[in-house]
KOLDOTI-869980 format. One record per residue (C-alpha): x negated, y, z negated; residue number from 1. Coordinates in nm, 2 decimals. Example, Ala and Ser with C-alpha at 12.3 -4.5 7.8 and 13.67 -1.06 7.14 Angstrom:
<recs>
+--------+--------+--------+-----+
|      x |      y |      z | pos |
+--------+--------+--------+-----+
|  -1.23 |  -0.45 |  -0.78 |   1 |
|  -1.37 |  -0.11 |  -0.71 |   2 |
+--------+--------+--------+-----+
</recs>
This chain:
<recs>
+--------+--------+--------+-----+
|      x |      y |      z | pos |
+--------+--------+--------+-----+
|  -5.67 |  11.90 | -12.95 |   1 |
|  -5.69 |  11.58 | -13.10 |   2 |
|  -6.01 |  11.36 | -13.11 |   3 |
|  -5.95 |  11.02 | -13.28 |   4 |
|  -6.20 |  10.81 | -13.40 |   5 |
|  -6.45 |  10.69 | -13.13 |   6 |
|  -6.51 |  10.31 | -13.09 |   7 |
|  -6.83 |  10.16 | -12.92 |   8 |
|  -6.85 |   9.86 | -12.77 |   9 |
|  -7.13 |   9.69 | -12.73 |  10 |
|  -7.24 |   9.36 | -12.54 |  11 |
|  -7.55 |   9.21 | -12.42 |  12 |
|  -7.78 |   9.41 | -12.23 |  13 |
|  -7.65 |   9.14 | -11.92 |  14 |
|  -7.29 |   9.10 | -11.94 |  15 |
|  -7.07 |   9.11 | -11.79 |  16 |
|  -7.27 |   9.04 | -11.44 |  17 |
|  -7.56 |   9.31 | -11.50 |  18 |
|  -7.85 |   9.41 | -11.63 |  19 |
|  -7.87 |   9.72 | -11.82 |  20 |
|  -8.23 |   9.77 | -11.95 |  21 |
|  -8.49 |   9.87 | -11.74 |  22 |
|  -8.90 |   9.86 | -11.73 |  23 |
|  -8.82 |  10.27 | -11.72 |  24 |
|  -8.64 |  10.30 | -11.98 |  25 |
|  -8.37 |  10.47 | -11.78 |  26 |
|  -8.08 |  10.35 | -11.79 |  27 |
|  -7.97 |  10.15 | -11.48 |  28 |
|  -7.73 |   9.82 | -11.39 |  29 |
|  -7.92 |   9.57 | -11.15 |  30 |
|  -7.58 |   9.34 | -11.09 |  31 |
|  -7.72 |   8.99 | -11.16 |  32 |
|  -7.57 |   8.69 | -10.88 |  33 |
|  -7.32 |   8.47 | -11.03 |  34 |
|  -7.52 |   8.16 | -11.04 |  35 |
|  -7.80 |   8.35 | -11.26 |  36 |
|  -7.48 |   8.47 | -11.48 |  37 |
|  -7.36 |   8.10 | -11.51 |  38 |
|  -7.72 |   7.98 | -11.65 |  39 |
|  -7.78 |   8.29 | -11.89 |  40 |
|  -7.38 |   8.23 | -12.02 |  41 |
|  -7.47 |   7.88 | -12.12 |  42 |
|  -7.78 |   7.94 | -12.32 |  43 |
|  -7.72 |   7.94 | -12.69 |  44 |
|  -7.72 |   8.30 | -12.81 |  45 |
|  -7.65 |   8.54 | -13.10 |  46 |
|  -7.81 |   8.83 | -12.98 |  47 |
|  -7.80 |   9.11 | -12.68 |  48 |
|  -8.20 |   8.96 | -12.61 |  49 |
|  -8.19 |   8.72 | -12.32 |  50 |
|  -8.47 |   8.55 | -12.46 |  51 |
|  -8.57 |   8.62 | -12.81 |  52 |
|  -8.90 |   8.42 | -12.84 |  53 |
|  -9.22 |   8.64 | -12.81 |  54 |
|  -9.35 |   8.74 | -12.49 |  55 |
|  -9.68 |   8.54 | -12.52 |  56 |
|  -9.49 |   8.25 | -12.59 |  57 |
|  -9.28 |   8.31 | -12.22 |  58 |
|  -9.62 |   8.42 | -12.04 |  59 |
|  -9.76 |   8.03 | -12.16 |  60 |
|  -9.46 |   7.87 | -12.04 |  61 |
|  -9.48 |   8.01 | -11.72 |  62 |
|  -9.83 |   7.92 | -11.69 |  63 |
|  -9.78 |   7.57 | -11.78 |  64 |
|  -9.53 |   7.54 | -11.52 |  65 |
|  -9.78 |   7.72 | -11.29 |  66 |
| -10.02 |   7.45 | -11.38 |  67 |
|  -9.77 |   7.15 | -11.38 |  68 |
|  -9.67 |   7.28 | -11.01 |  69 |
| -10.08 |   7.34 | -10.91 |  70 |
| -10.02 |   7.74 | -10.79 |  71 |
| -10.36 |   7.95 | -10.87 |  72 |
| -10.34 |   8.33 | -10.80 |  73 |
| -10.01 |   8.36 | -10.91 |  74 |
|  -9.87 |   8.64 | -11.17 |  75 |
|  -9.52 |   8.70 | -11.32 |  76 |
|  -9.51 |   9.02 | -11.10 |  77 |
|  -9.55 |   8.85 | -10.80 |  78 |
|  -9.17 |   8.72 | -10.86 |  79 |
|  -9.05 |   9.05 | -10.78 |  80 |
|  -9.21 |   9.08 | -10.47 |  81 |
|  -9.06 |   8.74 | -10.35 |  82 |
|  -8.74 |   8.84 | -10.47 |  83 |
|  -8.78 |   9.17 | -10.26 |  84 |
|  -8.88 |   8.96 |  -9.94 |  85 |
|  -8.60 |   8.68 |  -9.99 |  86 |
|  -8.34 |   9.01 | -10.02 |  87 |
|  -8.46 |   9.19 |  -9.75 |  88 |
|  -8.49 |   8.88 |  -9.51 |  89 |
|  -8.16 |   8.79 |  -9.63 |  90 |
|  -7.92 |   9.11 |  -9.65 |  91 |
|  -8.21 |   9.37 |  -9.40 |  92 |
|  -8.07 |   9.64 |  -9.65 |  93 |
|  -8.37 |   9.83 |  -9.75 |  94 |
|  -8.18 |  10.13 |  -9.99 |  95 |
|  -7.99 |   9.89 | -10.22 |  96 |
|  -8.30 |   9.67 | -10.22 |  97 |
|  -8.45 |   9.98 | -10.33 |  98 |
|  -8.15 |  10.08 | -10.58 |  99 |
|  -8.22 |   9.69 | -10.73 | 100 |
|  -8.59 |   9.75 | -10.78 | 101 |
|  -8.57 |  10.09 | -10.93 | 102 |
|  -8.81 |  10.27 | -10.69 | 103 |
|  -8.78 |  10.64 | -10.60 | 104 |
|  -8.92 |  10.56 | -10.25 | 105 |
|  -8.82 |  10.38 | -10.01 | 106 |
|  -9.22 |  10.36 |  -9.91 | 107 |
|  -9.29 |  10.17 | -10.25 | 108 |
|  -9.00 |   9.96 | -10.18 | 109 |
|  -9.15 |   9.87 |  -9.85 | 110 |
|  -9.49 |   9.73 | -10.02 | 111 |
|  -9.23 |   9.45 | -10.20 | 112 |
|  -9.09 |   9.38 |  -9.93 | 113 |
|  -9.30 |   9.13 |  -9.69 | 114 |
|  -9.18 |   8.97 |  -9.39 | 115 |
|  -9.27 |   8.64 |  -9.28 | 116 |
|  -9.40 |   8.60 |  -8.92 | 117 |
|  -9.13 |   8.34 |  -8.90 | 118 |
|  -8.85 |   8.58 |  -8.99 | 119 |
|  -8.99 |   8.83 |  -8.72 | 120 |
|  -8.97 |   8.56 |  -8.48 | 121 |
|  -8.66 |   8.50 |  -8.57 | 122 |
|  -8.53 |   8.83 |  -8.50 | 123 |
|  -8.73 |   8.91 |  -8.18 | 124 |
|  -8.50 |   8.60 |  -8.07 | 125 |
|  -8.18 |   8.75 |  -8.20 | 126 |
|  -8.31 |   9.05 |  -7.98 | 127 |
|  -8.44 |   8.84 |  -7.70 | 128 |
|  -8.06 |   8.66 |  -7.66 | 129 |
|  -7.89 |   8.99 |  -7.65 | 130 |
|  -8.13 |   9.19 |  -7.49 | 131 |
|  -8.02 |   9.37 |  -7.15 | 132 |
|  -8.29 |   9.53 |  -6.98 | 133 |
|  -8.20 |   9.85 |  -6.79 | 134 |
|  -8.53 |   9.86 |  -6.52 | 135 |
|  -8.75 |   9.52 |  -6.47 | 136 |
|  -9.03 |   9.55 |  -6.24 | 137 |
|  -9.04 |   9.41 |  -5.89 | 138 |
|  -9.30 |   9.47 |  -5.59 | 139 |
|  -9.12 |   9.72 |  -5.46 | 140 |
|  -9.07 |   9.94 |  -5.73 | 141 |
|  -9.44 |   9.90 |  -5.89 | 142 |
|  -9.71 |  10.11 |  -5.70 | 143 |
|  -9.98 |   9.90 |  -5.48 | 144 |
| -10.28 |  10.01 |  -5.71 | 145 |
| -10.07 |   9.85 |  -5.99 | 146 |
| -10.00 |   9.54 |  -5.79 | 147 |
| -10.35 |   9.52 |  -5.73 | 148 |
| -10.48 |   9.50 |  -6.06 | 149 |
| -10.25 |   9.23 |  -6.16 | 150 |
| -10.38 |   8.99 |  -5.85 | 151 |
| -10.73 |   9.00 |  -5.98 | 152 |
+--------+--------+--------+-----+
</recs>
């Protein structure tokens, strides 16, 4: 049997579309939307690095723009859990939502993902408008010591 020689290719950790590194270390793709793809394609680059300045020198940027926008009690970290809440809101699919964040469990998944109480009024209207009930009360079919306590 023949075995040739062997050729790697390599490209940036996020092309073409993914991201391939994770916080792990286990290796992983996290597809990456298209307009994200289009901004990170147009920076300058001549490296697999994204960003190749130190991370201190990212963490002050992002608190100047903190600063510059007046937000207090606000970490890097708390980007992923509005990303999680955006998704789910968005696509309601909790597994690749999971699969995106890297968690084992779908219970840890479910601590990133918060719901607004206008989304869940959203979709108790969504329920509401196709909602067909199969019993609804009426005098008749309610016992009279029921009744009773409802006219106090």
């Amino acid at each position: 049997m023949f075995s040739g020689p062997k050729k790697t290719i390599k490209t940036p950790a996020w092309e073409p579309g993914y991201i391939r590194d994770s916080k792990s270390g286990k290796p992983r793709e996290i597809p990456i939307i298209k307009q994200l793809y289009d901004v990170l394609m147009k920076l300058p680059r001549d490296t697999e690095k994204v960003f190749t300045v130190p991370k201190i020198t990212l963490v002050r940027y992002f608190q100047k723009a903190l600063e510059g926008a007046n937000i207090q009690d606000f970490r890097f970290h708390d980007l992923r859990h509005t990303f999680a809440s955006h998704f789910i809101m968005k696509t309601r699919d909790l597994p690749a939502l999971q699969k995106i964040l890297g968690h084992y469990s779908p219970v840890m998944t479910q601590r990133y993902a918060h719901l607004t109480n206008g989304h869940i009024r959203a979709e108790m209207e969504i329920l509401s408008a196709v909602w067909t009930p199969i019993w609804t009360p009426s005098e008749k079919s309610v016992p009279c010591e029921v009744q009773k306590s409802f006219v106090k």
